[in-house]
Every structure is written in structure tokens, then in C-alpha cells.
N, C-alpha and C positions, 0 to 999 in steps of 0.2 A: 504493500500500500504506500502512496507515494501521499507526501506531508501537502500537501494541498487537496488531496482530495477530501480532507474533511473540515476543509474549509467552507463557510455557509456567506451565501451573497454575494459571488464572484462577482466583479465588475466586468463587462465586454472586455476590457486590455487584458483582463486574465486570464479570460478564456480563449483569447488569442494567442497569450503568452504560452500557455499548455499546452496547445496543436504545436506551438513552432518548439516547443521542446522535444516533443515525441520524434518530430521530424528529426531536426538534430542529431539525437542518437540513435536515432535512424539509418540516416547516412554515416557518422561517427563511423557504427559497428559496421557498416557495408565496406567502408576500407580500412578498419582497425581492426588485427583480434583482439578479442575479450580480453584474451590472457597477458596481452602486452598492457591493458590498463588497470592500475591497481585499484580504483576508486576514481567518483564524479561528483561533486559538489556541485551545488548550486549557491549563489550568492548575490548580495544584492538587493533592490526595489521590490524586484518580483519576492524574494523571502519577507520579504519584512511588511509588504502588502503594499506596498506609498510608489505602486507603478503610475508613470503620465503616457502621454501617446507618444514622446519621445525618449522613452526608457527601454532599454534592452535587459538580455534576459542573460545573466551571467553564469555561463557552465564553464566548469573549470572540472578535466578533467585530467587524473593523476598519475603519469604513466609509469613505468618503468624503468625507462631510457629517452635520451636527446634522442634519441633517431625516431624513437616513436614520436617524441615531442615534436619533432622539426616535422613530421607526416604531419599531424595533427593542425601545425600552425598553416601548415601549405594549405589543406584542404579546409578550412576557415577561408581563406585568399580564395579558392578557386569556386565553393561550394553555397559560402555562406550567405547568397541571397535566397536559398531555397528557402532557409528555413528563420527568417529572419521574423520577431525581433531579436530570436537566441544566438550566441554568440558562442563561439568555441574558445575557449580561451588557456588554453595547457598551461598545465608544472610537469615538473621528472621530480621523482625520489634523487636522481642523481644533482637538479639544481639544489634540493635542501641539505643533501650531505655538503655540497661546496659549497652551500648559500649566498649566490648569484645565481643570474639570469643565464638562461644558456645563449640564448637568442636575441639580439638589440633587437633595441624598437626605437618606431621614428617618434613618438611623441615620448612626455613622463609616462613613466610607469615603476608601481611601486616594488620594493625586491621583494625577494621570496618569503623574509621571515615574516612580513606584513601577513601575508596569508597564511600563515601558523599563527600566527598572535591570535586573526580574528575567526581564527577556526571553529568555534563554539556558537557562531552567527549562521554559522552557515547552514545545507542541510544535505544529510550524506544518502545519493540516488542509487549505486552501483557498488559493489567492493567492499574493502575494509575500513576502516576509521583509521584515520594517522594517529600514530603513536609520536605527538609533538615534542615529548621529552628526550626525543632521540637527536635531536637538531640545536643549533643555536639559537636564540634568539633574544636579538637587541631588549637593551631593559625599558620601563617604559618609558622613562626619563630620556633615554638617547632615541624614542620614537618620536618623542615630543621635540626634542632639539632637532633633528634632522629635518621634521616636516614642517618647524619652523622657517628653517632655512629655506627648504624647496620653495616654501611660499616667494621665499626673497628673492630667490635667484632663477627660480624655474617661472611655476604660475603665474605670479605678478606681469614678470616682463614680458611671457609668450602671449598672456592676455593682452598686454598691450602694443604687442605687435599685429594680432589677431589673427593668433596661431594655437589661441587654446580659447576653449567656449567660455561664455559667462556661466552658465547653467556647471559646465564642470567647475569653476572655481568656484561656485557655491557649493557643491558637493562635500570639495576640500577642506573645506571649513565646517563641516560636519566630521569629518574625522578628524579633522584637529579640535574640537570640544571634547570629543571621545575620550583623546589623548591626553587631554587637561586634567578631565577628571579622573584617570587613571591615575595619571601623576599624584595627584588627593589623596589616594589609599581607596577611588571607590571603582563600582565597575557598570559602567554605564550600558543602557538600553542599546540595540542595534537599530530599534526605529526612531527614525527622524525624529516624531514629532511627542513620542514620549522623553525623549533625549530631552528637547526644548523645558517640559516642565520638570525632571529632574534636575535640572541648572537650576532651575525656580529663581530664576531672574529676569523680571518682564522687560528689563532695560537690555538685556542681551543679546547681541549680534544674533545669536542664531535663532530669534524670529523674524530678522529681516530676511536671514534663509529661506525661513520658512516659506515667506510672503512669496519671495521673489520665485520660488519653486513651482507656489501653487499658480500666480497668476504670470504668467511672460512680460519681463517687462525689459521696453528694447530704447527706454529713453536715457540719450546718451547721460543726461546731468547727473539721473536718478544711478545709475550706474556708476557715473564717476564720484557720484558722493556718497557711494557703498566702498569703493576703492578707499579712499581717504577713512572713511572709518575702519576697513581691514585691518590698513595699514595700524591705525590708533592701536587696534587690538591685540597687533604681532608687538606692536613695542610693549604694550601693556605685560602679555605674556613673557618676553622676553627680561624685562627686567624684575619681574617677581620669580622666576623660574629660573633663570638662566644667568651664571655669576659668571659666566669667563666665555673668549669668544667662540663662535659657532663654529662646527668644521661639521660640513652636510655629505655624509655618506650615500645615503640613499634614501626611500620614501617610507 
């Protein structure tokens, strides 16, 4: 039994969402075998229920090998309008043993231990469960410094060259609250908008997330005086949090 089916009140994106996953591992298993993938998570809007009509479906599956990996990434590239809004989106057992990517990618994207961290969000479709104790993974404090960074030197400026979406830097900034309140000693919600009132602070950036998620808003001002207060908020974090300079590993 798959963890949506006993979900009640599907919205149309959902049920959309669930024909293009079926496809998906569909095709997946038409050029993969079985036994080359260890495990297939789902992750994402579609788990946590807070899909919009421009939300994709996050499968992540867990192979065994780069070679399987590198099939996997190809046929995403060759395949992935069949079954779209789902996304194929691989790991190897062998990236988390050496914990990097195997494979560059043209935009950010976050490393491997990101997705052991938030392992417990996710929702396991295929396989076995990762045993995350077997891996590295960054403390939370050095997730919070690094994705402070990125903000600085990645997000921010590709946004401003318009080489990265608004809607994805609002994203960002959902996982960086995450990462605050981890930092805290607590362990915050995966959905967005209970995230918002566990902060339980109505002055806080992430209802203007919230806002800007629900309703599209493409006015340049309103935008650049979401930038300017970003900004306020990285320094804020930065000097309550952060005592010595930054050096940004990865995401």
C-alpha cells in the first residue's frame, strides 16, 4: 500500500501527480533492473500535500552504483516528458560512502548528506530503508553555515542575474528556517505551513513565503523588497549564529 492512498480529498494536482508516478517507475523499471536499485523515495510538495500547478513530483531513486546512476540521470534527459510532473532524480550508495555528487549539475544543487539529514520526511516506495548511521553527515550547525553562504554567493546573485526562479529562492528559505530551528535543539515540521506557526512569529519572513507561494506575485518592487529583507534576515542569522567567517562547502 502506497502512503497516499489513504489519503482523503485528493486535490486534481494529486491525482495527477499519482498517474505520473506510476508512469515513472514505469519506465524506471523498463530500462533498470530491480536488483541494480536499492530503494525509491519520494520527496517533497507532493509528500507533505502543499502541491501548486507548478510543483513537480520528487522521486529519488537509490541505486547501487554510478553506472546505474548515470542510466538513471540519462533517461530522466531522454524520457522525462512522458511522465511529467514526476521527476527522476538519483543517488548511489557509492555517492554517500564518498559523500559527493557523482555527476555535476548545471544549476545549485544540494550534496548528498542533505538527503540523509532529511531522510525521515521523506516516504520509502520500493526497497530497503537507508541505514543513515553508516554515512557522514554534516552537523547541523555546519548545514546552517553552508546554506547561509549559498544564499550569499549562489541564490542571491543567480536570482539576480535571472538564472534561478523566485519561487525556488522562496523554497530556500524554507529550508533554511528548518535549519534555524535545528540549530535551537528542536526538530521542525517538513510542511511548509505548519513550519510557519511552529516559528510562532507573525513578524517572520516565512509568511511572506508563505504569501508569495500561494499567490504568484511577479511585481518587480514587491520582489525586490522581499530581496532587501532576505538579505536583513541572513545578517540577522549570521550574527546571532555565526562567530567566525563563513567557508561554504556545499548545500
Amino acid at each position: 500500500m502506497y502512503f497516499w492512498e489513504s489519503w482523503k480529498n485528493k486535490s486534481e494536482i494529486e491525482k495527477r501527480a499519482i498517474e505520473s508516478i506510476a508512469e515513472a517507475i514505469k519506465v524506471l523499471f523498463e530500462f533498470v533492473p530491480r536488483n541494480k536499485i536499492f530503494a525509491i523515495y519520494i520527496k517533497g510538495s507532493f509528500v507533505r500535500r502543499e502541491m501548486t500547478e507548478k510543483s513537480d513530483v520528487d522521486i529519488v531513486p537509490i541505486t547501487l552504483d554510478n553506472i546505474t546512476l548515470s542510466i538513471i540521470d540519462q533517461l530522466q534527459k531522454e524520457k522525462g516528458k512522458i511522465y511529467r510532473p514526476a521527476e527522476l532524480l538519483p543517488h548511489s550508495l557509492e555517492e554517500f560512502e564518498l559523500g559527493e555528487k557523482y555527476l555535476k549539475s548545471e544549476g545549485p544543487k544540494a550534496n548528498v548528506d542533505s538527503f540523509l539529514r532529511d531522510l525521515s520526511s521523506y516516504q520509502l516506495i520500493f526497497g530497503e530503508p537507508i541505514d543513515i548511521s553508516k554515512y557522514k553527515i554534516r552537523t547541523d550547525f555546519e548545514f546552517l553555515r553552508d546554506h547561509i553562504q549559498a544564499f550569499r554567493t549562489i541564490f542571491i546573485p543567480l536570482y539576480l542575474e535571472g538564472k534561478f526562479g523566485f519561487s525556488d529562492l522562496i523554497k530556500q528559505v524554507f529550508f533554511l528556517v528548518q535549519k534555524v530551528e535545528r540549530v535551537k535543539g528542536k526538530e521542525p515540521p517538513s510542511n511548509w505551513k505548519e513550519l510557519a506557526t511552529f516559528v510562532d512569529d507573525d513578524t517572520h519572513i516565512i509568511y511572506e513565503c508563505l504569501k508569495f507561494r500561494e499567490v504568484s506575485v511577479k511585481d518587480p518592487k514587491a520582489r525586490e523588497e522581499f530581496i532587501r529583507r532576505l538579505n536583513w534576515y541572513l545578517d540577522s542569522l549570521s550574527k546571532k549564529y555565526l562567530s567566525y567567517n563563513l567557508g561554504c562547502s556545499s548545500l
